[in-house]
Residue frames relative to the residue before (quaternion, step in Angstrom):
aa qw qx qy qz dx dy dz
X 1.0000 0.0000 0.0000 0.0000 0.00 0.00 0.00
X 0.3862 -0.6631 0.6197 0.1645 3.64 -0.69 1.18
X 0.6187 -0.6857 0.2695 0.2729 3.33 -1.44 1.12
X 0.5474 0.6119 -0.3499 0.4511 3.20 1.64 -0.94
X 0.4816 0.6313 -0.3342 0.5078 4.11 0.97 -0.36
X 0.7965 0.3078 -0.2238 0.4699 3.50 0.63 -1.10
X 0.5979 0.4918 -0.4308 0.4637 3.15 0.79 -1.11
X 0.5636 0.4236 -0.4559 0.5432 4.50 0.38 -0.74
X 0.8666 0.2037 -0.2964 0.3460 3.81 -0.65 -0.48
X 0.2950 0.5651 -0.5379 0.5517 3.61 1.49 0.50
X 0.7930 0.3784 -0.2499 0.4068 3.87 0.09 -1.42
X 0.6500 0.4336 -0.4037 0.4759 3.71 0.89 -0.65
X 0.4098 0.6773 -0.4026 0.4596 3.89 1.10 -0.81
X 0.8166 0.2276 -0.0585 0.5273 3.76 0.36 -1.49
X 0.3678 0.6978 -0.4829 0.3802 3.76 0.82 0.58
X 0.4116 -0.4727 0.6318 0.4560 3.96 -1.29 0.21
X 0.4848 0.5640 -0.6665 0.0511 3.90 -0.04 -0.46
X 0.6018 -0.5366 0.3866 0.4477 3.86 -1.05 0.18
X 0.6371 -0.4500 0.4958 0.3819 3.90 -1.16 0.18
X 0.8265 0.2718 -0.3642 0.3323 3.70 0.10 0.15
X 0.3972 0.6351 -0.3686 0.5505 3.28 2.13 -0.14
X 0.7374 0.4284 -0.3350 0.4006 3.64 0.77 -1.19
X 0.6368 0.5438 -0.3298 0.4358 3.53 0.94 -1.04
X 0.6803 0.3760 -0.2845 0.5611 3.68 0.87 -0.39
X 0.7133 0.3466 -0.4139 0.4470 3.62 0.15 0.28
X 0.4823 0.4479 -0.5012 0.5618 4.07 1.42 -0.15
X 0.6854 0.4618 -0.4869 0.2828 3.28 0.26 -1.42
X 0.4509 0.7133 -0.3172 0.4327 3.96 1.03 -0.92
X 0.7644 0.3928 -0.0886 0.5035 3.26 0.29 -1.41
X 0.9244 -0.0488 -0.0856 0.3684 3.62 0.24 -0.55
X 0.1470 0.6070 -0.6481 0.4358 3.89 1.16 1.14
X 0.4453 -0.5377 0.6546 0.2898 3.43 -1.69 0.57
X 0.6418 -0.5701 0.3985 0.3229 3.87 -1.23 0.89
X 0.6682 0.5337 -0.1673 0.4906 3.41 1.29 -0.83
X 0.3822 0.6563 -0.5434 0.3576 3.96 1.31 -0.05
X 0.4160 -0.5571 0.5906 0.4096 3.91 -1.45 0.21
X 0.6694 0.4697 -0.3703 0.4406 3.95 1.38 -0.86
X 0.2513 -0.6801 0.6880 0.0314 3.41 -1.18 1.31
X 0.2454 -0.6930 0.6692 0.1077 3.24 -1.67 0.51
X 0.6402 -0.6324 0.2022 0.3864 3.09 -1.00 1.60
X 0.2099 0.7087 -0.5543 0.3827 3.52 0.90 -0.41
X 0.9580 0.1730 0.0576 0.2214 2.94 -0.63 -1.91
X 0.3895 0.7039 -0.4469 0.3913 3.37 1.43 0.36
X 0.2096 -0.8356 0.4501 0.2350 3.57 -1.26 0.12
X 0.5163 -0.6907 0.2460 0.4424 3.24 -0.64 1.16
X 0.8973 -0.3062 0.2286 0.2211 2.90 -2.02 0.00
X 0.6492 0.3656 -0.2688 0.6105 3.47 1.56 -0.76
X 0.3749 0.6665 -0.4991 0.4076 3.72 0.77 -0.35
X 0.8229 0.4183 -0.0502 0.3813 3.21 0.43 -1.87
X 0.5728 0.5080 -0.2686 0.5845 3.43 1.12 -0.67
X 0.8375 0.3387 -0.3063 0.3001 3.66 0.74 -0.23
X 0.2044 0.8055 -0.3253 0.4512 3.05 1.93 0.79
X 0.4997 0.6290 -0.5436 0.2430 3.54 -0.50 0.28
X 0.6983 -0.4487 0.4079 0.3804 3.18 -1.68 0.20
X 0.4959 -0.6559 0.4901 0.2891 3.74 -1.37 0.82
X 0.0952 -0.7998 0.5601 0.1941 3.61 -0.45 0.88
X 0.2393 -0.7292 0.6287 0.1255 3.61 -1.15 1.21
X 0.7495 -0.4418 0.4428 0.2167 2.94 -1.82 1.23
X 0.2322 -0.7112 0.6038 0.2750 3.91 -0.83 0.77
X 0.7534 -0.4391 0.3476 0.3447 3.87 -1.49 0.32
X 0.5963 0.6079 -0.2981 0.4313 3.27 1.85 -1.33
X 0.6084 0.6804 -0.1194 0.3907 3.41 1.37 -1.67
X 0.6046 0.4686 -0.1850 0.6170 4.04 1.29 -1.64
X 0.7826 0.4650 -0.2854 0.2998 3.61 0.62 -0.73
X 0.5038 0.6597 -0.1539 0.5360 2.96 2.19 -0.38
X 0.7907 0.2071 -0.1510 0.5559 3.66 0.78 -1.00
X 0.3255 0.7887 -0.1758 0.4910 3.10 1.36 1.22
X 0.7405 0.0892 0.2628 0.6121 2.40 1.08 -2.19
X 0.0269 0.9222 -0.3618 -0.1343 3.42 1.01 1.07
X 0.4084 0.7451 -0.2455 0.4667 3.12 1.86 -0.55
X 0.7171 0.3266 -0.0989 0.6077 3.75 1.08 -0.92
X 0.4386 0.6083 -0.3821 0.5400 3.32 1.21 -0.15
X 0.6873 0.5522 -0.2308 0.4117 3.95 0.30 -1.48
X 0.6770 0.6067 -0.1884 0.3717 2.98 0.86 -1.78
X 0.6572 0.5494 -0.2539 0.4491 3.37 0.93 -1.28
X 0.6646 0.6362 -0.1453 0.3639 3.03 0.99 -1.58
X 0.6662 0.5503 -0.1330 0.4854 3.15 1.13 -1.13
X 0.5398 0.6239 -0.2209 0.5201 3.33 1.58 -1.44
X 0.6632 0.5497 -0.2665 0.4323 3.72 0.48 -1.38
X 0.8205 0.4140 -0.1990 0.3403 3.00 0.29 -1.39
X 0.6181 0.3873 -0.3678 0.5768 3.70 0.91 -0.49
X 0.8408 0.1650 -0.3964 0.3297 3.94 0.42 -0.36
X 0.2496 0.8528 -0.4507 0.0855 3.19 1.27 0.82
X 0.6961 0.3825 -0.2224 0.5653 3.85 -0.65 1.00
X 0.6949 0.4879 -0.2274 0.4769 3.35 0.94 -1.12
X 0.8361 -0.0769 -0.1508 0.5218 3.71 0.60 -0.41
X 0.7257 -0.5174 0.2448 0.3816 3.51 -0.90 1.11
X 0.8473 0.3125 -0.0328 0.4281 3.43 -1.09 0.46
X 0.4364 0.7217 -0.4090 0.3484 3.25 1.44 0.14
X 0.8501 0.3926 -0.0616 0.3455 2.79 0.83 -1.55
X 0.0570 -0.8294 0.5515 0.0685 3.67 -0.39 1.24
């Protein structure tokens, strides 16, 4: 730890801040980067996380469509009149 590190959590140590602000900003300062335990600091928020997800890739059926906008209609067109009428039509 480099001196300029100590000498900042010396001063936050002797702040009015409250005891769970202080304990989260050492922990910040001196956990190794590589710990599984994070300080809130370093958590991400709630939409961060919610926008995480696996990347969903385009099927061959799908590429051959925005391609083929002309076959694309058709389908479309196809759905809609047999929509309900045969299973699985309807997406």
């Amino acid at each position: 730890m480099n001196d300029k590190i100590f000498q900042l959590i010396c001063k936050i140590l002797d702040s009015d801040l409250g005891r769970q602000e202080k304990t989260e900003i050492v922990k910040f300062y001196l956990l190794p980067r590589n710990t599984p335990v994070k300080p809130i600091i370093e958590l991400p928020d709630e939409e961060q996380i919610n926008a995480l997800g696996p990347v969903d890739q385009p099927s061959a059926h799908d590429l051959k469509r925005k391609a083929n906008p002309k076959m694309a209609g058709e389908e479309d067109a196809m759905r809609g009149t047999l929509h309900g009428v045969v299973e699985g039509t309807g997406k």
